[in-house]
N, C-alpha and C positions, 0 to 999 in steps of 0.2 A: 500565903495560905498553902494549902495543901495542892498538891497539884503530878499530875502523872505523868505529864508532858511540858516542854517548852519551849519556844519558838523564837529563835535568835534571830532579830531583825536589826537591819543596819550594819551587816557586815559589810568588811570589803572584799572586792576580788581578787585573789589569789595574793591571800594574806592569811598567817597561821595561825593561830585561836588553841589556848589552851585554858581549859575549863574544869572546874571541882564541882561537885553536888554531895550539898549538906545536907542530913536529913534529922531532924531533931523527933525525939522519941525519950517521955518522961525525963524532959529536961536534957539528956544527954545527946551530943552532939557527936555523930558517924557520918568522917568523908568519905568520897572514894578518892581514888587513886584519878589521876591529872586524866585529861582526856585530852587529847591534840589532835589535832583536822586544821587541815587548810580547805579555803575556797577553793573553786572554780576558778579558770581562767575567765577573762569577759570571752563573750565570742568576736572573734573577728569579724568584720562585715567586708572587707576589701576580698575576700574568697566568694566564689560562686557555688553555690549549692545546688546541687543535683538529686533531683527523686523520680525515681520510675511514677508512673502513671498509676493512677489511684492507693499512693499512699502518702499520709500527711506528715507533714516534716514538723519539728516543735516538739517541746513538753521533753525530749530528751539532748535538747542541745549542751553540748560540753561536758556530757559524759561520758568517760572514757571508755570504752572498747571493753566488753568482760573479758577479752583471754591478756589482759596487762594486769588484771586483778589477780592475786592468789587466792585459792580458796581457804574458806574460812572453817570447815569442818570436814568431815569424810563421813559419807553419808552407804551403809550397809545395808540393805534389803534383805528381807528375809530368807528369799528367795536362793540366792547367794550362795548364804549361809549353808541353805538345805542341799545345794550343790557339794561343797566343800564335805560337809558330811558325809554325802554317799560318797564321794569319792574315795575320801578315809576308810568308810567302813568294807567298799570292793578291796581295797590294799589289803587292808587287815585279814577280809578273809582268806585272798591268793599269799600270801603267809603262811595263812593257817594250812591251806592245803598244801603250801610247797611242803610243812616238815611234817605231815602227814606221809607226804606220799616218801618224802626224803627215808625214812627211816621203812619203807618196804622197799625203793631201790638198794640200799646201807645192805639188806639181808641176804639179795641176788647173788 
């Protein structure tokens, strides 16, 4: 059936999975492109786990550290943006006035 989500159970651990999704639409059949993911390692239990006092451990075990991830887009603020601009447009103007003033030194 139709469905927008799907929940792959009975994987194993740290094992590699490469998956296609068919999507049928008047009769014609559109894959994507291969999708590849590995598991998780299991967790080890022979390590001893350490957490400061009042915070709960769980629900994020065996996932890797973010800064081992690459980022996945570059994200621009407006803000930014509006920096860059003024910055441009001061240039632009100490320009304008260098050959301003350039061409009444030129006459001295």
């Amino acid at each position: 059936g139709n469905s927008d989500s799907v929940t792959l159970s009975g994987l194993l651990a740290d094992t590699q999975y490469q998956i296609t999704v068919t999507a049928v639409r008047d009769g014609k059949k559109f894959k994507s492109r291969p999708i590849v993911f590995r598991t998780l390692e299991p967790p080890r239990t022979n390590e001893v786990q350490m957490t400061p006092p009042g915070v709960r451990s769980g629900g994020q075990r065996g996932v890797p550290p973010l800064t081992n991830m690459p980022p996945t887009y570059i994200q621009v603020r407006g803000v930014e943006v509006g920096i860059v601009v003024l910055v441009l447009m001061v240039w632009v103007a100490a320009i304008i006035l260098f050959f301003n003033r350039w061409g009444k030194i030129r006459m001295l």
